[in-house]
C-alpha positions in Angstrom: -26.6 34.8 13.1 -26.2 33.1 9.7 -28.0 33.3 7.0 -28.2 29.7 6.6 -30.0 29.4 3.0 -26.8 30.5 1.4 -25.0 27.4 2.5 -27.2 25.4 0.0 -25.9 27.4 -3.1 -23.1 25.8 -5.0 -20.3 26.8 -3.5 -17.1 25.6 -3.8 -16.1 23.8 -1.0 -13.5 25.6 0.8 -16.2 29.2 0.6 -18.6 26.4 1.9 -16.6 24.8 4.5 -16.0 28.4 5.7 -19.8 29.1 5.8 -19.9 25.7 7.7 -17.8 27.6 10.1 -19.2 30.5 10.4 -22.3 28.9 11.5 -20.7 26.4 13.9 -19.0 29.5 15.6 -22.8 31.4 15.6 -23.9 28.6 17.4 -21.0 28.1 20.3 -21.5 32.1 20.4 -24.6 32.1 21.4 -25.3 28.9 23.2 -22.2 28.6 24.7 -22.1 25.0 23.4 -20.2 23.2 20.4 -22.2 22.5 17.5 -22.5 18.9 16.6 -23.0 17.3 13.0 -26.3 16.0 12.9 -27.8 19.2 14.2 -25.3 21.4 10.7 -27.1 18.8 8.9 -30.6 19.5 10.3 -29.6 23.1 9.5 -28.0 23.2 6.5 -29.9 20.4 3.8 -25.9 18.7 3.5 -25.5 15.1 4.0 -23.7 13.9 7.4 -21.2 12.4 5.1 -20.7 16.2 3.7 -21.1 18.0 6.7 -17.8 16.3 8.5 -15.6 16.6 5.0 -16.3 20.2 5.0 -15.7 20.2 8.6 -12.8 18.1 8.7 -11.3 21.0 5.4 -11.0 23.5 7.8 -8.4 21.6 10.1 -6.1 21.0 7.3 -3.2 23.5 6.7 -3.9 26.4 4.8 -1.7 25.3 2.1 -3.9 22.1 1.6 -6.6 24.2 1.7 -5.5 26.4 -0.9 -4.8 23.3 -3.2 -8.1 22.2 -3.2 -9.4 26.0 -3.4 -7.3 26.1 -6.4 -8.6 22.9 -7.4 -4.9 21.6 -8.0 -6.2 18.8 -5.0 -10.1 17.6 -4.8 -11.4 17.8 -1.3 -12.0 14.2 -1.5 -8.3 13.1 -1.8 -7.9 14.7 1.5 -11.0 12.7 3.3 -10.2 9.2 1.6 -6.9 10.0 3.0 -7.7 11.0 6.4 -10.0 7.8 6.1 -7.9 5.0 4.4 -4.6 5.7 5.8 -4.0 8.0 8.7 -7.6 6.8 10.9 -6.9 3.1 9.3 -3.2 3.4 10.6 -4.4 4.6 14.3 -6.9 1.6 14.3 -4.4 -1.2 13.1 -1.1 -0.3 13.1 -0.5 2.8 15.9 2.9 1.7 16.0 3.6 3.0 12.4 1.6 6.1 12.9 3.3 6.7 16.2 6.6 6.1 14.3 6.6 9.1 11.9 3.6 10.9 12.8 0.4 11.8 11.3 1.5 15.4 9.3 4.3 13.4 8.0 2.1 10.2 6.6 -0.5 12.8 5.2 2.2 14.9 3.9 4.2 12.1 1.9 1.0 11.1 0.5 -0.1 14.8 -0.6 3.4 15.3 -2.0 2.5 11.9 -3.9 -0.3 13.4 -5.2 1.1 16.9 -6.1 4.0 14.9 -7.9 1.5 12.8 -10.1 2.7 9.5 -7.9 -1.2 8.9 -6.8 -3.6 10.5 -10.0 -6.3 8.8 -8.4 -8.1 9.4 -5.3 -10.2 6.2 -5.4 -6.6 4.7 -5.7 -6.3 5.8 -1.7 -9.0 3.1 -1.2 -6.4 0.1 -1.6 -3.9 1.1 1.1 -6.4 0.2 3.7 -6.8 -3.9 3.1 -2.8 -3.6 3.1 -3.1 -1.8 6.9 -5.7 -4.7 7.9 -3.8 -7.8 6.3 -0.7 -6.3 7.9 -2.7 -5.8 11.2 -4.0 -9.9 10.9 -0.7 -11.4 9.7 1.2 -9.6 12.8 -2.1 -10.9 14.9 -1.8 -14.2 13.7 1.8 -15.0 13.6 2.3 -13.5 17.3 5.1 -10.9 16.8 3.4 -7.9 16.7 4.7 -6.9 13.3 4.3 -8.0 9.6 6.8 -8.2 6.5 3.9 -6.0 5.2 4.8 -3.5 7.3 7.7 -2.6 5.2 5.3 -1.9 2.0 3.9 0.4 4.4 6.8 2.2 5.6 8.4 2.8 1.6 4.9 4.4 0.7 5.5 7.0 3.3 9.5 6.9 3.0 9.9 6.6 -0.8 8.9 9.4 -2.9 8.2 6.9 -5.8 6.7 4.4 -4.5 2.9 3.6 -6.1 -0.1 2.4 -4.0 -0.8 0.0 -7.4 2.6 -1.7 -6.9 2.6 -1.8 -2.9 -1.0 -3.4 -3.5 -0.4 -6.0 -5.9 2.9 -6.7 -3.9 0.8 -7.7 -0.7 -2.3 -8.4 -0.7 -4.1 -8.7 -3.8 -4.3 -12.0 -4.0 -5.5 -12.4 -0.7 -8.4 -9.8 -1.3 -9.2 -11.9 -4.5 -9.4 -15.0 -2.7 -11.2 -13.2 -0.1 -13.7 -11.9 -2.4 -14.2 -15.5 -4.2 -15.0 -16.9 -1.0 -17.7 -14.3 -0.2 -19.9 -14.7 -3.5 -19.3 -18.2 -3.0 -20.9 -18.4 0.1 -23.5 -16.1 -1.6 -24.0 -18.2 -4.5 -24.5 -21.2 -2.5 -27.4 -19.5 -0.3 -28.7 -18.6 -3.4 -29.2 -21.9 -4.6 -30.8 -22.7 -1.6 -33.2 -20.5 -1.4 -34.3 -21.1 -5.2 -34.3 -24.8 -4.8 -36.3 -24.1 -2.0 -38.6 -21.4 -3.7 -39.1 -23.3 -7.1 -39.9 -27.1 -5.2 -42.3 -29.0 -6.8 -42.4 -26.9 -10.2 -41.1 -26.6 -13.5 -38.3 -24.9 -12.7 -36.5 -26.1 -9.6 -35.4 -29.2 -12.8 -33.5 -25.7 -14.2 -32.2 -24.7 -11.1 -31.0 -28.0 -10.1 -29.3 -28.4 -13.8 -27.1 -25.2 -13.1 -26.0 -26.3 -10.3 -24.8 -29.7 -11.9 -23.6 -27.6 -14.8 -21.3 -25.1 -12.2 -20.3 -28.6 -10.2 -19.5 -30.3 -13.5 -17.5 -26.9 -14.7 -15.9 -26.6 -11.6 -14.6 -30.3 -11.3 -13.4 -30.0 -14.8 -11.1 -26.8 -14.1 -10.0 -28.2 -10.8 -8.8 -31.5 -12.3 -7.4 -29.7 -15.1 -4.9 -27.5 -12.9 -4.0 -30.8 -10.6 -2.6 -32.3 -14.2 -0.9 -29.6 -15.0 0.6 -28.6 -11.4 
């Protein structure tokens, strides 16, 4: 059928997603059946995560796939893509995928990409906490939509527009905040379970003196910033 070892060499990945193929079509041949990921995985030694990239490659048009043949594109741009947009759009805002389609949102953001607008893929990673805080704020105030939503719209519209500017134009703030009150919460369970840990020794007097130390800091900056507001 396939001679599977091959597919752990170090291909590149569109020779690799092809092999990936080729042994998904081997097994529908001759079981009749479609091949599923965890059983590539089994087969093949590639992670699940790597299995459905490579998989997912070989939907894409043949002109994306020559980009990242020609390594002009990584493949990953493509999957953080496909998962921080277009699947992060169908989950929270269908409305804006229905509006101008999913080849046209992926397009817009590859052009982006070819045109040095996005030079990082990681960078991809932001424009899904603007979907989500779009999705809450038009949750929350009962309309169905979001001023967000226009951020949204000019990154697929505009030619120019920057994920970095539609980010910090949203919802940074609110993923700082966000993020403070999650190691807060952690911080304070932390102090519990020391004080907890360290009773009746030495050190639950140290533990107990940096939490004074963090109140007394804290109450200082907080009055601080009340003067001065």
């Amino acid at each position: 059928m396939f001679n599977i070892h091959l597919i752990r060499e170090p291909w590149r990945d569109i020779p690799t997603a092809k092999a990936l193929q080729r042994l998904a079509n081997g097994i529908k041949e001759q079981e009749g059946r479609e091949a599923n990921d965890s059983e590539l995985r089994d087969l093949t030694g590639l992670s699940m995560e790597r299995v459905r990239q490579l998989r997912y490659v070989m939907t894409l048009p043949d002109e994306w796939q020559k980009y990242i043949r020609e390594e002009r594109i990584p493949l990953n741009f493509f999957w953080e893509l496909k998962k921080n947009v277009v699947d992060a759009l169908r989950r929270k805002r269908p409305a804006i995928l229905d509006e101008f389609g999913e080849d046209r949102v992926s397009a817009a953001f590859v052009q982006k990409r070819l045109d040095q607008v996005i030079t990082d893929t990681v960078s991809l990673r932001k424009v899904s906490p603007i979907i989500n805080f779009a999705a809450q704020d038009a949750e929350a105030n009962g309309t169905g939509r979001s001023p967000i939503d226009a951020s949204i719209r000019e990154l697929i519209e505009k030619p120019d527009a920057t994920i970095d500017d539609a980010y910090e134009d949203t919802v940074q703030m609110m993923v700082e905040v966000d993020k403070l009150g999650r190691r807060t919460s952690s911080m304070i369970a932390v102090f519990s379970r020391l004080l907890s840990q360290t009773a009746g020794t030495v050190e639950n007097d140290d533990v107990k003196r940096l939490g004074h130390n963090l109140i007394t800091q804290l109450a200082a900056l907080l009055d601080a910033y009340e003067t001065s507001a």
